[in-house]
C-alpha positions in Angstrom: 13.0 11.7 -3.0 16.5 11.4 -1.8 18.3 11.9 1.5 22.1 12.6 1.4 22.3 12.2 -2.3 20.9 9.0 -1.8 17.2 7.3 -3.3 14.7 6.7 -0.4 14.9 3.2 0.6 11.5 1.3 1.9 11.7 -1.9 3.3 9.0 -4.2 3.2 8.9 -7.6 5.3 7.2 -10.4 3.5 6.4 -14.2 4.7 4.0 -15.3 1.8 0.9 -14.3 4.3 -1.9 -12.6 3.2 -0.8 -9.2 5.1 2.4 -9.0 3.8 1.3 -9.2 0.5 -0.6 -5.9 1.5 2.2 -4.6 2.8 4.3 -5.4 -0.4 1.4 -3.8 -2.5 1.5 -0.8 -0.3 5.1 -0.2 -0.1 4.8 -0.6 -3.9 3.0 1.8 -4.5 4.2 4.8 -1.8 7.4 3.8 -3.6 6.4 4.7 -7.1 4.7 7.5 -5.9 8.0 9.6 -4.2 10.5 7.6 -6.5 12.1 5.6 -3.8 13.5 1.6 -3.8 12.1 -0.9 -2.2 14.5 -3.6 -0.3 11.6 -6.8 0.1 13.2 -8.6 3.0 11.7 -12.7 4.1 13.3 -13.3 7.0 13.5 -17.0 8.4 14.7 -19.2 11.6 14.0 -22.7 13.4 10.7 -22.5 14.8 11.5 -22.9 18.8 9.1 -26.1 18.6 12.1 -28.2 16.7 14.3 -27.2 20.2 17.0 -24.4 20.4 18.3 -23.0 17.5 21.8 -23.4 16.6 23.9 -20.8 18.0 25.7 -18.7 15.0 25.1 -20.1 11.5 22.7 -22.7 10.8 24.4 -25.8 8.9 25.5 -25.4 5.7 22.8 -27.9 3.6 19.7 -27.0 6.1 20.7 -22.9 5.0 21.3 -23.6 1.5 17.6 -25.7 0.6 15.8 -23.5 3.3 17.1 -19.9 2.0 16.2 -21.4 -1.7 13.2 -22.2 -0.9 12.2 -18.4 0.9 13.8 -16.9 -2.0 11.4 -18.6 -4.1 8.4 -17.7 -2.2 9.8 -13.9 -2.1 10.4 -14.2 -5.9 6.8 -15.2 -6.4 5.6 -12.5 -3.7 8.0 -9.6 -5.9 6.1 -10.5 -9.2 2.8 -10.8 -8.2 3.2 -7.2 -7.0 5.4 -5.3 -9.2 5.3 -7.0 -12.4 7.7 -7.0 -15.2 9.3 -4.6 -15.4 8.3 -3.4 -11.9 8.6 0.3 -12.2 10.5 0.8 -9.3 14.1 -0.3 -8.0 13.6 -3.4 -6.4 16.1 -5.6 -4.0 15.3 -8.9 -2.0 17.0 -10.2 0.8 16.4 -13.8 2.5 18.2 -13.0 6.1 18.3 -15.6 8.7 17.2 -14.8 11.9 14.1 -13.7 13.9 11.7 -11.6 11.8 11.2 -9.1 14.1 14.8 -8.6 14.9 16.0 -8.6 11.1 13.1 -6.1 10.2 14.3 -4.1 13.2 18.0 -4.2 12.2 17.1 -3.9 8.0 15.3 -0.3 9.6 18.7 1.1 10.5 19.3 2.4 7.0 15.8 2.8 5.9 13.7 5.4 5.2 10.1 3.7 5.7 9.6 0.4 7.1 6.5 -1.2 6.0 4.5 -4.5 7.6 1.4 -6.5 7.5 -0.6 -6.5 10.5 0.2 -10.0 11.5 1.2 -12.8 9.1 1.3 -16.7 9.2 2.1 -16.3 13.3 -1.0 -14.4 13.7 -4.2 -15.8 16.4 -7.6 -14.6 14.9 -8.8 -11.1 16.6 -5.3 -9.7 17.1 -4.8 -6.5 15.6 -1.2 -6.5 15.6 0.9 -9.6 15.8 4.2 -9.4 17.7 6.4 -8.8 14.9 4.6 -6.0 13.6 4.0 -4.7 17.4 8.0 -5.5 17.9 8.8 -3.1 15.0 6.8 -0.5 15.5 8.5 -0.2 18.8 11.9 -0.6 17.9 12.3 0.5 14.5 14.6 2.9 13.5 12.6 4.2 11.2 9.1 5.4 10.9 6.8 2.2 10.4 3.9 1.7 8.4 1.6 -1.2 9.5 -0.9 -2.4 7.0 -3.8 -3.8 7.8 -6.1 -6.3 6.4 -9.7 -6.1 5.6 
């Protein structure tokens, strides 16, 4: 499928939780059904219980072994999904930043965004966690929330 000459783009938001490998496996395979890319995107940022974070870009060594680290577990998440060779166009993207808010601003030039019901943030018995509920929201996009069993 295209739009303006251009291949449909899905994004997917992945944090190594069980839901977002759902997500990942559903964008997966919506994308290889209407021929579109998927852009997997793990977002990260300091968890509010180490204090404030910094105010524009995090220092350069704490960025450098943290972003290495999420691009692993992306990595991992990609090929346990798509496989080699994965069958679709594939792009991954460790952003800094809230994940709600990097979803939200990755959905400006998507076509589809696509989230777990609630990932490693999640309290037992929600059925939406606040990123996904943040997204669905905001996007600007239509969003696809998958849920788990």
């Amino acid at each position: 499928m295209t739009r303006e000459g251009k291949t449909e783009c899905v994004v997917v938001g992945v944090d190594g939780s069980p839901a977002s490998a759902m997500a990942m496996a559903w964008a997966a395979r919506y994308a290889k059904a209407v021929g579109a890319s998927v852009r997997a995107v793990l977002a990260w940022h300091y968890p509010t219980a180490a204090g404030p974070a910094p105010v524009g870009v995090a220092p350069a060594a704490v960025t450098s072994e943290v972003e290495q680290s999420r691009q692993e577990i992306l990595d991992k998440a990609i090929a346990a999904t798509f496989g080699d060779p994965p069958g679709v166009e594939i792009e991954s993207r460790v952003v800094y930043g809230h994940p709600a808010q990097v979803l939200i601003d990755e959905s400006k030039d998507a076509d589809l965004l696509v989230v777990g019901s609630r990932g490693h943030g999640g309290f037992t018995g929600m059925m939406l966690g606040s990123v996904s509920t943040h997204c669905v929201t905001h996007a600007y996009c239509p969003v696809t929330v998958v849920r788990t069993a």
